[in-house]
Every structure is written in structure tokens, then in C-alpha cells.
N, C-alpha and C positions, 0 to 999 in steps of 0.2 A: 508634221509633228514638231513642237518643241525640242530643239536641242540644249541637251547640258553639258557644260565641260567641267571636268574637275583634277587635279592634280597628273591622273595618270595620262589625259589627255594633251598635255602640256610639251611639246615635242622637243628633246634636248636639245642645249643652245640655242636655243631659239632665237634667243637676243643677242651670239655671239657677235661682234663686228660692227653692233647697233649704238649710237649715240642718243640719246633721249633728251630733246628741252620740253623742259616745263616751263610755259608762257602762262606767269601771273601765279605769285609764292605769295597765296592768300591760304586761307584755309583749305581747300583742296589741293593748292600747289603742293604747301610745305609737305604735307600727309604724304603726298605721293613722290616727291622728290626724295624725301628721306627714304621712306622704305623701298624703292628701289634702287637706291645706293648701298642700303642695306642687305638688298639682294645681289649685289654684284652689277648691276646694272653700271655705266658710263650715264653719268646725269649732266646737263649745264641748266643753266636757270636763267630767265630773261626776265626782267622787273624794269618796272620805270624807277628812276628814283626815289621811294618811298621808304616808309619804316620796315615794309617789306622786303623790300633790297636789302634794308639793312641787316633784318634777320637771318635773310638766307647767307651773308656773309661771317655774322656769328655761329649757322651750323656749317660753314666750310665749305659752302659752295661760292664758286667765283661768279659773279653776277655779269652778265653782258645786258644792252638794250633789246628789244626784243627781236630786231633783224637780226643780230647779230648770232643771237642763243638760236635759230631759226637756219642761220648759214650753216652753222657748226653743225647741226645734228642730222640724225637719217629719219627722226620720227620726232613731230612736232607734237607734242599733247596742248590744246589751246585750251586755257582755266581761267582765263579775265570773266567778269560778269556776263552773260549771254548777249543783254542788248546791246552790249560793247565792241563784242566780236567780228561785224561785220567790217568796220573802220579796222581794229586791227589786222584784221585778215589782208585787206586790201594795202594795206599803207606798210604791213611791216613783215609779215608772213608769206602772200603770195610771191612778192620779189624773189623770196630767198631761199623756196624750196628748192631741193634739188627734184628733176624727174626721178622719178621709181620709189620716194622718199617717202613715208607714212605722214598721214594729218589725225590726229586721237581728236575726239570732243567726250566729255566727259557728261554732256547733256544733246539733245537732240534740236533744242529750240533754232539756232542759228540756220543748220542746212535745211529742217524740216520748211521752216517759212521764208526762205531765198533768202536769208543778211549772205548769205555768204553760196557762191557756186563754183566747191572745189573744181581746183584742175583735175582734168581724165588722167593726166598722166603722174599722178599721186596716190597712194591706198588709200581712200577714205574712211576710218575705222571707229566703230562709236564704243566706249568703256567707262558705262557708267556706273558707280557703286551705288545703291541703294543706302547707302548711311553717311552721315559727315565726315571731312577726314580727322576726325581727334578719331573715331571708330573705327574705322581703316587702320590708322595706327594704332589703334592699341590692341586690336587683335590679332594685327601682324606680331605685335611685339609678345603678345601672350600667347602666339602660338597657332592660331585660328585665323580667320577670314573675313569679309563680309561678302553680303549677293552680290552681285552686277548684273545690270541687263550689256550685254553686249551685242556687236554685227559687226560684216561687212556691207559697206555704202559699194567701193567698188575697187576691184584689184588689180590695178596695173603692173604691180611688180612679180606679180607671180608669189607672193609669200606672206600678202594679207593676211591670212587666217593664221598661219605662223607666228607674223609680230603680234596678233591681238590676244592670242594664247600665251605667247610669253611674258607681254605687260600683264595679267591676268594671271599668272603665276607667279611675277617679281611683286606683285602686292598682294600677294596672299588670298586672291578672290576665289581661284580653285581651290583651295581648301575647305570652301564653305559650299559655292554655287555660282558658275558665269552662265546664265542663261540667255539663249541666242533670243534679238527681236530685232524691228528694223527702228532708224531715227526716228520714222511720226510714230511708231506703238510707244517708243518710252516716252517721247515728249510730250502724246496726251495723257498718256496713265501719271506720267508725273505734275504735270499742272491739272488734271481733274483731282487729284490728292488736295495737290499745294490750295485750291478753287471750292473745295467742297468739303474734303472729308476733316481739316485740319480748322478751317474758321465755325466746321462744327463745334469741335472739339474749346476748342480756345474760346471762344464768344460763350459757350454755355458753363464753362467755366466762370468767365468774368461774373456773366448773371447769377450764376448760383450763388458767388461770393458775395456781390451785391443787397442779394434779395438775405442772406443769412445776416449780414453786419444789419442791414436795416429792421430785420427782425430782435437784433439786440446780441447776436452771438458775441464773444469777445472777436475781433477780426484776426488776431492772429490763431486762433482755436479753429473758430472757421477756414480759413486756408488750409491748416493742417492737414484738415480731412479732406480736404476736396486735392491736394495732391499734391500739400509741400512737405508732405511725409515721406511721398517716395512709393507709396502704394499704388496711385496710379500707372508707374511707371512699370512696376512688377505685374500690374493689370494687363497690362500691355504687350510686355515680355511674353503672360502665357499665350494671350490671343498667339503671339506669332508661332509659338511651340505646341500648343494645344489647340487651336482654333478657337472661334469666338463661340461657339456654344460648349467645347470641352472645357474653356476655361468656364465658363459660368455654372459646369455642372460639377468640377474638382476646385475650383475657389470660393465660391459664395457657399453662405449658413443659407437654408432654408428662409428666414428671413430675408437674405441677400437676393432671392431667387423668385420669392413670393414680390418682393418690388418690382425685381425687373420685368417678370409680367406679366404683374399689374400695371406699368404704367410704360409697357414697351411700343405698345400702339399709339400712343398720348407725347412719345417724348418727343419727336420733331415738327407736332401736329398732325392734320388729315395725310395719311399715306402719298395721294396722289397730288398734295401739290409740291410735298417734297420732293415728290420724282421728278416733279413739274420741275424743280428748279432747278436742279441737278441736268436734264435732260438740255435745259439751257445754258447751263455752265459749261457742259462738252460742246455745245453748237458755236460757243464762241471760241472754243478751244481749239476746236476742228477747222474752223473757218478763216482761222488768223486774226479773229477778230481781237483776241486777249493782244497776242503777238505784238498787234498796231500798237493797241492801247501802252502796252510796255518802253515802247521804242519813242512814243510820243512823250510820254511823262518823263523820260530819260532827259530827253530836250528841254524839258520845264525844268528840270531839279527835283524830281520826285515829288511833286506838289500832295497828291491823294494818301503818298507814306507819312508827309508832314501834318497833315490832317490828323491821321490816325491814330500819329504820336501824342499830339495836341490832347484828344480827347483820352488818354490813357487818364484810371483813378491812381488820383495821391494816393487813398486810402487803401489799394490793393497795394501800391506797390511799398508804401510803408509799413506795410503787413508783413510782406516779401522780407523784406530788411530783416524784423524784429524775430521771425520764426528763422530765419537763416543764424541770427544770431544764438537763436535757443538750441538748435541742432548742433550737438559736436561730430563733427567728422571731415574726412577731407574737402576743403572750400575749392579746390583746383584740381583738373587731371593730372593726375602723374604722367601722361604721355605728351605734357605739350611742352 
């Protein structure tokens, strides 16, 4: 059975006597370095020279290179981009663990497809949060939490599940939900998402915006509604608190309800080739195929993202501008 951990599970001090780097103060670094100095945690930070370094020296962390932040600590949390991590692991991390000493990954991609084959004599510990870190942080700060899929890879120190409970509690994830998996369950269920159920989501967007400006709607009116109002976003909120047919039976008018299904069989086409496709999206996921494909384009410069960009519409994202400019309310998080 599934296990969950939450606050009361969290065994005192956990992290007593524990030093924490965070390798690579990007958007999940910052998030998790801050709130667990927030927590009482002992934090150091390891950046290359970047604007990121720079930051983490503006919120009052002293910045070391990445071996260095690596030396210093008993538990390495590694945050650089996944493709990346293999080189770093090798070149600047393995040197400098100490035995007995924790490895965090805060995704599963690297161990699950060989970039990287921690030492036995290290806790291997996965602590992924289900949300960005501006969410992370701001629920810490508000008081609340976000999910995590967490595990242990493997325990050599005798107190694996201890330090994964206590990072897990110094970020506020027990207060929400740390639910146990192993590296390949979160690393396919999060690239079958990031592969299938999000370029549903975005690409049927673009078209609808498309297909509405070409029909003569004003383009920023059209956007509105398709979800720079903000209602999409509440759509979405309930699915996760109501499920996806409670929301559709406590948010939608009868009108709302008579579209969706009327036209619920018709929205991705014939049923069975979208399974079709889907069913092939995890076979490349499962296989390492995606994996390669990732690590390869790394080596190019992202060639297939620069494409992608290439073909974004003027006309959406000039739309984007003009209804951002009609909307009054906060243009920035308060938590960054």
C-alpha cells in the first residue's frame, strides 16, 4: 500500500547536526533554500557564476562552487537541469561526498535512466514537490504546503527515512501530503503529464484562439475567455479539490454541462487513437527513448525548443500583452 507522511510523522530533529547544499539556485533552488533556512535548517548554496549566484548572495546566502557547497554539507540536494546532472554529478559532486552523507534529487529523470550511478555508500533520496518553487514558497509562507512524491533509492547511513522526513517537513510538504513512490514511478507519471496531458491542454488552446480571432472575435475578448481571465485556472483548482466530474457537476450551468457531453467523445477525436498515442508517449518514456532524445538536443542547443519558439503567433501573444494590460491586479508574486 501507498504510504503518506504528514506533520505528525515528521520525527524531532530530524535535521539536527545536518548541513544542506543546494546545487543550482534557479527556481527550485531559491524556493527550497530559502524555506528551509526559514525553517531552522543550516543551508550553503553552490552556483556557478551566474545571475543566480548573484541572487542567492542578495538573500544572504554565501555562494561556494559546486564542489565546494558539496564538501561542506551532509546532504546534497542536486537542482541544475536534469540533462545536466550527469556531468555535474561526476565532475563536481561525486568527489566531494562524504560516505554516510545524503544525495536529494528533486526529479527522478537522472538515476532512473543511468546519467548518474550513485555511490552505495551515500542515502539516495528522491523529494519531489508536485508544484514550482514560487508555490512551494508561498504556501510555506502562507502557512500550508504543497504534495511531494517522495522515497528512498537506498540507505546506507541508517537514517535515510529520517533526513527525507525532515527535508519534507523544513518545506512544508507534510503539512499538505509526502506520498512514498520509487524514482521511475515519479519520473514516468511526470514526463507522461509534461508528454501528453499539458500539450493537450496548451496546443488546444492556441487553436481555439486561432480558429475564434479568424472567425472575427476581437483577439483580446477571445483570450479572455479561453483563460486569460483566470477562470481556467479556478477550473483546474476544483478538478484537484473536487475531482473532474464533481467539478463539472458543482461549476458548470446546465449549459456548461449539456456542451461537455455533447461534444466529450468528439474533443480529442476517435477514443481509440488517442489512446493510441498516449499509449506511445509512455513507451518512449518507459524506454528511455524520450531520455536520449533530451540529452541529445542538449548537445545541439535545444534545436526542437528553438523551432517551437520560432512558430509561436504574434497575434496570441500580442493579445497576451493587451488583456494583461486591461486586467488590474498584481502583475508579480509577492513570494519572489
Amino acid at each position: 500500500m501507498t504510504r503518506v507522511f504528514y506533520d505528525e510523522d515528521v520525527p524531532a530533529g530530524a535535521l539536527e547536526g545536518e548541513t544542506v547544499a543546494i546545487l543550482g539556485y534557479g527556481k527550485k533552488g531559491r524556493a527550497q533554500a530559502l524555506t528551509l533556512r526559514d525553517s531552522g535548517v543550516n543551508v550553503v548554496v553552490g552556483n556557478r557564476l551566474d545571475q543566480h549566484s548573484h541572487q542567492a548572495k542578495e538573500d544572504g546566502f554565501a555562494v561556494h562552487d559546486l564542489g565546494e557547497a558539496a564538501r561542506r554539507a551532509t546532504i546534497v540536494t542536486l537542482l541544475v537541469p536534469d540533462e545536466l546532472q550527469g556531468g555535474v554529478y561526476e565532475q563536481h559532486v561525486a568527489p566531494n561526498l562524504k560516505p554516510r552523507s545524503a544525495l536529494v534529487f528533486a526529479h527522478g529523470f537522472a538515476v532512473h535512466y543511468g546519467l548518474i550511478d550513485p555511490r552505495e555508500d551515500v542515502d539516495l533520496l528522491l523529494l519531489a514537490p508536485r508544484m514550482a518553487g514560487v508555490y512551494l514558497r508561498g504556501r510555506y509562507l502562507d502557512g500550508w504546503g504543497v504534495p511531494a512524491f517522495v522515497g528512498v533509492g537506498h540507505d546506507a547511513s541508517g537514517k535515510a527515512q529520517r533526513r527525507l522526513l525532515g527535508l519534507a517537513g523544513a518545506l512544508g510538504i507534510t503539512r499538505c501530503a509526502a506520498v512514498e513512490t520509487s524514482f521511475a514511478e515519479e519520473c514516468e507519471l511526470d514526463h507522461f503529464a509534461e508528454h501528453v496531458t499539458y500539450p493537450l491542454i496548451f496546443r488546444a488552446l492556441e487553436l481555439a484562439f486561432e480558429t475564434l480571432a479568424e472567425a472575427g472575435y476581437p483577439a483580446e475578448v477571445a483570450l479572455m475567455e479561453l483563460g486569460g481571465s483566470g477562470e481556467l485556472g479556478q477550473v483546474l483548482d476544483a478538478v484537484a479539490e473536487e475531482g473532474l466530474y464533481g467539478m463539472v457537476e458543482s461549476h458548470s450551468s446546465r449549459a456548461g454541462k449539456a456542451g461537455i457531453a455533447h461534444y466529450w467523445d468528439r474533443a480529442l477525436g476517435p477514443a481509440d487513437k488517442a489512446r493510441d498515442r498516449m499509449v506511445k508517449a509512455l513507451e518512449a518514456i518507459r524506454s528511455g527513448k524520450f531520455a536520449r532524445h533530451l540529452v541529445e538536443e542538449e548537445s545541439k542547443g535545444y534545436p526542437e525548443i528553438r523551432r517551437w519558439r520560432d512558430r509561436h503567433s504574434a497575434e496570441l501573444r500580442e493579445a497576451e500583452d493587451k488583456l494583461r494590460d486591461w486586467l488590474r491586479g498584481p502583475t508579480a508574486s509577492r513570494y519572489a
